[in-house]
C-alpha positions in Angstrom: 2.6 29.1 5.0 5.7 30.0 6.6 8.7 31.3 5.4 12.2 31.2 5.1 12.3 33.8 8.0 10.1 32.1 10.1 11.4 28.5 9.6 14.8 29.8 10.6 13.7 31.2 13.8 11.7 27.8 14.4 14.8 25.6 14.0 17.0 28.4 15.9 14.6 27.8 19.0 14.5 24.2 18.7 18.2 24.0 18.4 18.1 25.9 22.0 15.8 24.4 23.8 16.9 20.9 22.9 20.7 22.0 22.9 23.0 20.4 20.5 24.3 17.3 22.3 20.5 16.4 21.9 19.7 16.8 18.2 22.0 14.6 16.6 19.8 11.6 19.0 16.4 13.2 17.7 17.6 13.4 14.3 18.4 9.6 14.4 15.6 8.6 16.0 13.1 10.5 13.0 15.2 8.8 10.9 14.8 5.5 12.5 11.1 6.1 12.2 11.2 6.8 8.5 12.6 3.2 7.7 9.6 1.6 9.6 7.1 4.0 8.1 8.6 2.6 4.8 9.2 -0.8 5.4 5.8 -0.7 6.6 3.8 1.0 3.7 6.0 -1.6 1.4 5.0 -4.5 3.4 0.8 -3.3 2.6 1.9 -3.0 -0.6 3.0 -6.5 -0.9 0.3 -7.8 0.5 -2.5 -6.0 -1.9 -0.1 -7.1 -4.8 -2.2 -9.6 -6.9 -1.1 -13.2 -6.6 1.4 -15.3 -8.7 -0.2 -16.6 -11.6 -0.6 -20.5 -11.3 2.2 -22.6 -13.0 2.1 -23.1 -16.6 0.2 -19.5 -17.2 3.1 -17.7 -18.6 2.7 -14.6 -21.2 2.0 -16.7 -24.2 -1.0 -18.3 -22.5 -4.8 -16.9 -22.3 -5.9 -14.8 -20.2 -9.3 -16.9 -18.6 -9.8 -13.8 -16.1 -10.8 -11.8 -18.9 -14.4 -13.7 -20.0 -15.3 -15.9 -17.6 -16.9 -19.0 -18.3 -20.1 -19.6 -18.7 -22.1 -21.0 -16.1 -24.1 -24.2 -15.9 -26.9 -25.2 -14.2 -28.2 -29.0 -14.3 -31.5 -30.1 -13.3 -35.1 -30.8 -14.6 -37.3 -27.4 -16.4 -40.5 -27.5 -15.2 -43.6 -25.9 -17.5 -45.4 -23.4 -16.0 -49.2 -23.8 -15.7 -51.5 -21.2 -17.0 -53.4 -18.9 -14.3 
């Protein structure tokens, strides 16, 4: 991990090379990117959000997801014959 020594001489060199006039742009643009990261990630959130309930399902009402119903099969039984 680096330090508070070494992070200063890291910014000090970046704030050479890409001279001042430059850094207030680059600055900008990381911010820039930041928003879209995060509009982005809130966006997937959204979407994996579980859907509205259906109308009429309001806090009073049962909760059907929680047992499902049985299900039922309709046809004939057959008897099995003995080997």
């Amino acid at each position: 991990m680096l330090g508070i020594g070494e992070l200063t001489l890291v910014l000090l060199v970046i704030v050479v090379v890409l001279s001042i006039k430059r850094l207030p742009d680059l600055v900008r643009s990381a911010g820039k990117a930041a928003r879209i990261l995060k509009s982005e990630k809130r966006a997937l959130k959204e979407q994996d959000a579980p859907q509205a309930a259906p109308p009429g399902a309001g806090p009073g009402a049962a909760n059907d997801d929680a047992r499902p119903s049985p299900r039922v099969i309709r046809g004939e039984t057959a008897e099995r014959r003995a080997p």
